[in-house]
Steps between C-alpha positions, in 0.01 A plus 500: 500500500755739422394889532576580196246290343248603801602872404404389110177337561363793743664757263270318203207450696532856578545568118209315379256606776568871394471372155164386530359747732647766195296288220157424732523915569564616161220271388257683764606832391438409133147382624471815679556728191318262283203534741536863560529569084141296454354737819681807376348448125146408651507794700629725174215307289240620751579841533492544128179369518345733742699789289337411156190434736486876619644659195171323278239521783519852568374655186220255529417578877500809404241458202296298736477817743442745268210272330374506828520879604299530110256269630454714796451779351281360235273339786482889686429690114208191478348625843512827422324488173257306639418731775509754257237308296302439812583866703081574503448162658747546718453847644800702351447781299633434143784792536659303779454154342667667166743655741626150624503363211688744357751460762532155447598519144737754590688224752480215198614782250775573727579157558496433096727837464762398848610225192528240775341223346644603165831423668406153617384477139806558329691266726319211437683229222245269454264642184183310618495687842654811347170464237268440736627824764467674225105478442460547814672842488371614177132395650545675805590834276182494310317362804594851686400681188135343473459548846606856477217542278221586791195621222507179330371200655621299209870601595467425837381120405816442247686631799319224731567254200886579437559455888281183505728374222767568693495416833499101260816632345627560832418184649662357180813666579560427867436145389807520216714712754430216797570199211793668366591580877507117574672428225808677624 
């Protein structure tokens, strides 16, 4: 054979081995981007999940802990009326039985004033759970009052009753803020 044509077919071998190997890489590198788009958008997808996830669970997290912190303090005003109710039985002297007491309405007033649950309150977009904090606030307020009221036994029972009432509310509550949690 004449090296010419050996020069020719090597030369076009050449050519259409390099042609090929172009096409079967650009083909892989479209693949590539292809694949890496789809991961890039997944990955986008979930981190504007966890974004709309924090941005709506934080006002409710923080409406579950201030329902919470009222229950707490509801639960201590409850003891303390109580012993206050009971201070002969107990062996306290009625001045120091008023005297706790009295100091802790002052921690539930100051609580009520401080405006932190309030806060969580007003933050809140769902009107059921926004309703529902609400009562429990405006209960706790007259709960303090009654129970401010030491000469009156009658006071210090609607007192008992408003904070009965609402430590259902409150259960009520964390149960919307843990549904509406979930739902997110």
């Amino acid at each position: 054979m004449e090296t010419w044509a050996i020069v020719t077919l090597v030369l076009g071998a050449s050519a259409i081995s390099a042609l090929l190997t172009f096409l079967i890489t650009k083909m892989q590198v479209r693949h590539s981007d292809k694949r890496l788009e789809k991961e890039l958008q997944r990955q986008r997808k979930a981190e504007s999940r966890q974004r709309r996830w924090v941005v709506r669970s934080e006002p409710l997290l923080r409406l579950r802990a201030e329902v919470a912190i009222m229950a707490a303090k509801q639960h201590k005003l409850v003891a303390f009326v109580y012993r206050y109710r009971q201070h002969a039985r107990i062996g306290i002297s009625e001045e120091v039985a008023k005297k706790e007491l009295q100091e802790t309405a002052d921690e539930c007033s100051d609580y009520l004033r401080s405006g932190e649950f309030a806060q969580a309150l007003f933050m809140q977009f769902d009107a059921e759970l926004k309703n529902k904090a609400r009562e429990i606030l405006d209960n706790s307020q007259k709960a303090l009052i009654s129970a401010m009221d030491y000469a009156s036994e009658e006071a210090l029972e609607d007192s008992l009753n408003l904070i009965e009432g609402n430590t259902a509310r409150i259960t009520e509550v964390q149960e919307l803020v843990n549904k509406r949690l979930e739902k997110l």
